[in-house]
N, C-alpha and C positions, 0 to 999 in steps of 0.2 A: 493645191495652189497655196503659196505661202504671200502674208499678210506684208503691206508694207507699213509698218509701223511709223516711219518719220514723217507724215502728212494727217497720222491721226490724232482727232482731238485726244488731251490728256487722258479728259474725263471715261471717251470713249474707248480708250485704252483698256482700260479694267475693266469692259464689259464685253460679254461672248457675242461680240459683232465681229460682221466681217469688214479689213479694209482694203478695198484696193488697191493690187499690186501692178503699178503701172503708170510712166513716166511724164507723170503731170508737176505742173509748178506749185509752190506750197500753199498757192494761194486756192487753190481748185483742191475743193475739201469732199468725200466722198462714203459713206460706207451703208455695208445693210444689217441689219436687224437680226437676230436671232429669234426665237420664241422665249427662249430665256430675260428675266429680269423684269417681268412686269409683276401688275396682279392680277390677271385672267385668271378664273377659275375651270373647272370642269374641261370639255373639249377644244376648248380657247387658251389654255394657258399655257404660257403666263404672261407676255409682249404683244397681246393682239393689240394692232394699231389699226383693225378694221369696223366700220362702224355699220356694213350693211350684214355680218353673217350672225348676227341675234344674240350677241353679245351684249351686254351691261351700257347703255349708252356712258354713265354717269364714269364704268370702269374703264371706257375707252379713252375717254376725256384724260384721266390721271394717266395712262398710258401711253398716251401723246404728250404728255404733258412732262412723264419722266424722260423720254426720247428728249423734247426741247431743252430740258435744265442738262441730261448725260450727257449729251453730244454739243454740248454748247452752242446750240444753231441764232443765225442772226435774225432769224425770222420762224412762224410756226412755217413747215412744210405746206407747200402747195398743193393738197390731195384733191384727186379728179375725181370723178365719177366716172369708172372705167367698163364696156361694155366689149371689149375685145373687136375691135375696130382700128380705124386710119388715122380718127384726130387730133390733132395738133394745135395747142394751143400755145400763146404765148403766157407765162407765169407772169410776169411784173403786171400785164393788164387785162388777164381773165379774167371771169370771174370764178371765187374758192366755188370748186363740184362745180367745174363744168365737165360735159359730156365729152372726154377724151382719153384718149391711151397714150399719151407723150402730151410733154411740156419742156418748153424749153426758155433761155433766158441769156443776154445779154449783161445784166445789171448785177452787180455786186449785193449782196445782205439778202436775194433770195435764193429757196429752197427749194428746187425742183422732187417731185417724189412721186415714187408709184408702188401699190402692194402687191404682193405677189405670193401663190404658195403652189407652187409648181410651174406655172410660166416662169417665163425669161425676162428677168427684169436687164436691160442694155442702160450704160452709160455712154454720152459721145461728148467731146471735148474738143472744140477747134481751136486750135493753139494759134490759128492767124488771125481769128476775129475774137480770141478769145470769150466763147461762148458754149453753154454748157447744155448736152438735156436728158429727160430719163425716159425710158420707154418701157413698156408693158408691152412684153412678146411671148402671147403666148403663141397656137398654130397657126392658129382663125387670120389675129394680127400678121405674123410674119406672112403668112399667104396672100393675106391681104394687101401687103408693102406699105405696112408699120415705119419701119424701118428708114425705106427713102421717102413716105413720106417726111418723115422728122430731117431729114437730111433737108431735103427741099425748104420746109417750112424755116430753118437754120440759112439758108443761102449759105449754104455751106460747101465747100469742095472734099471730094472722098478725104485727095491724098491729103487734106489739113486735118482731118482727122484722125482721135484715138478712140477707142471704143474696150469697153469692160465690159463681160458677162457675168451676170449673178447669178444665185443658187438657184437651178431650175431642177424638173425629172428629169433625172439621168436614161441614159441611152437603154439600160438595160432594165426598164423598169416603164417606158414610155410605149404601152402596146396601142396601135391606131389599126381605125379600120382603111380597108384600099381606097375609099374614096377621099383617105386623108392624100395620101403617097397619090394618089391621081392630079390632085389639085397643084401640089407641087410642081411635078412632073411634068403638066400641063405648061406651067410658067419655065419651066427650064430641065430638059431630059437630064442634067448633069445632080438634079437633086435624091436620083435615085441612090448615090453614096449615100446619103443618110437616114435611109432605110436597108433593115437586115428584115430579112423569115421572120416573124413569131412560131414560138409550137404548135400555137394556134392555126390551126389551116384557115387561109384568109385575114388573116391579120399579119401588122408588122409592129416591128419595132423600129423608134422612129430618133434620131438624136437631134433634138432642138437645138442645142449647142451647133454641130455643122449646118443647120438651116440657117441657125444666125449669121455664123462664118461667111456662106454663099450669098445671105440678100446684101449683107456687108459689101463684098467682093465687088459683087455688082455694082456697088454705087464706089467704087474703086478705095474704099477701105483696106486699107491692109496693115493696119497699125493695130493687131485685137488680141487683147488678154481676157488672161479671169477662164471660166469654164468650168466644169471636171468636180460638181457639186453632182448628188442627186437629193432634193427633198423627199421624196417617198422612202429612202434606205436610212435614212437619219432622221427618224419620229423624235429623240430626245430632244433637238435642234433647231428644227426647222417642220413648219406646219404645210401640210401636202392634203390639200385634197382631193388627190385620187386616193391616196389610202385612208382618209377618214373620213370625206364627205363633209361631216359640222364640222369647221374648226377658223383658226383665227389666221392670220394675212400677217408676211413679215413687212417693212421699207424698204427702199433700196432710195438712198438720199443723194444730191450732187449740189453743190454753191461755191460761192468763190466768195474769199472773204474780203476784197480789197488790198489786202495786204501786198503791193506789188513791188 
């Protein structure tokens, strides 16, 4: 996936983030996080911007704090308290660490945000109400309907929306067991596409990317970029844990600056 540079901040420019490539106005500012650029040490480093996996509170703090000044954000990020679930809150008038896996926002100068280090972190952007929000998808979530719930809570229509995919486990690296592909499967036989065999007898491999595609679809999205990351094949980059277990959580950020 290649980077669209003309929407990213300067600052964020010269740092190993990612930004989305994908046909938003300049005022809709977007990008995620690497591991790179912080000061995490040990199984956390170096960009952990997470503050429940037993990391340094005190290093977390600077580590959020280098995100605010690099990326020139108009406000600190709205971080949830994420439990791989439905809810949906509104950012301008939550409250910071509510219990939810999406947020979304109306209002100019905030920061919608969610961490991630193997789910699917989703951007959506309605270009007729102009409103913006970020989702935490990992299976549990998109099985759950993640997804349209945030749509719903947006009173938003499919086709006004755009939607981004961030660095998740790649297809070839995402082994689930069958009662994952049941669950699916359950909610719509057409989701067996994104599951292949594992070598594993009784297991499969599972690509979260086409599950995001499909719950998408469903709520008549068809405007979706981004994909085509895996966190578990790129340890230097991006913190995964299914391959390490301890380690630290990237952002995946979305606001609109005003600027219209």
């Amino acid at each position: 996936m290649s980077s669209d540079r003309i929407h990213a901040p300067a600052a964020a420019r010269a740092c190993d983030w990612l930004v989305p490539d994908w046909p938003v106005p300049s005022f809709v500012q977007a990008l995620t996080t690497t591991r790179r650029g912080g000061v995490s040490t040990g199984p956390y480093r170096s960009l952990n911007l997470a503050d429940h996996v037993g990391d340094s509170e005190r290093v977390v703090n600077d580590n959020r704090e280098r995100l605010f000044r690099l990326a020139d954000l108009p406000a600190m990020p709205f971080w949830l308290n994420q439990v791989h679930g439905v809810g949906v809150v509104d950012a301008r008038s939550a409250a910071r660490g509510s219990v939810a896996d999406a947020s979304f926002t109306g209002s100019d100068q905030v920061v919608c945000a969610v961490l991630t280090a193997d789910c699917l972190p989703v951007l959506l952007y309605d270009r007729r109400n102009q409103r913006i929000a970020a989702v935490h998808a990992g299976w549990r979530g998109l099985a759950a309907g993640v997804i349209a719930a945030t749509i719903a809570r947006m009173n938003s229509r499919g086709d006004d929306l755009l939607a981004w995919l961030g660095p998740a486990i790649g297809p070839g690296r995402f082994e689930v067991g069958a009662e994952v592909r049941a669950q699916f499967l359950a909610h719509d036989p057409r989701s067996a596409a994104a599951f292949m065999p594992s070598a594993t007898a009784g297991r499969w491999l599972a690509d979260i990317y086409e599950l995001a595609r499909q719950r998408l679809g469903e709520a008549a999205v068809t405007s979706v970029y981004g994909g085509g990351f895996c966190t578990v094949s790129e340890a230097d980059r991006f913190y995964s844990y299914r391959r390490d277990g301890v380690t630290g959580r990237m952002a995946t950020l979305i606001w609109m600056t005003g600027n219209r």
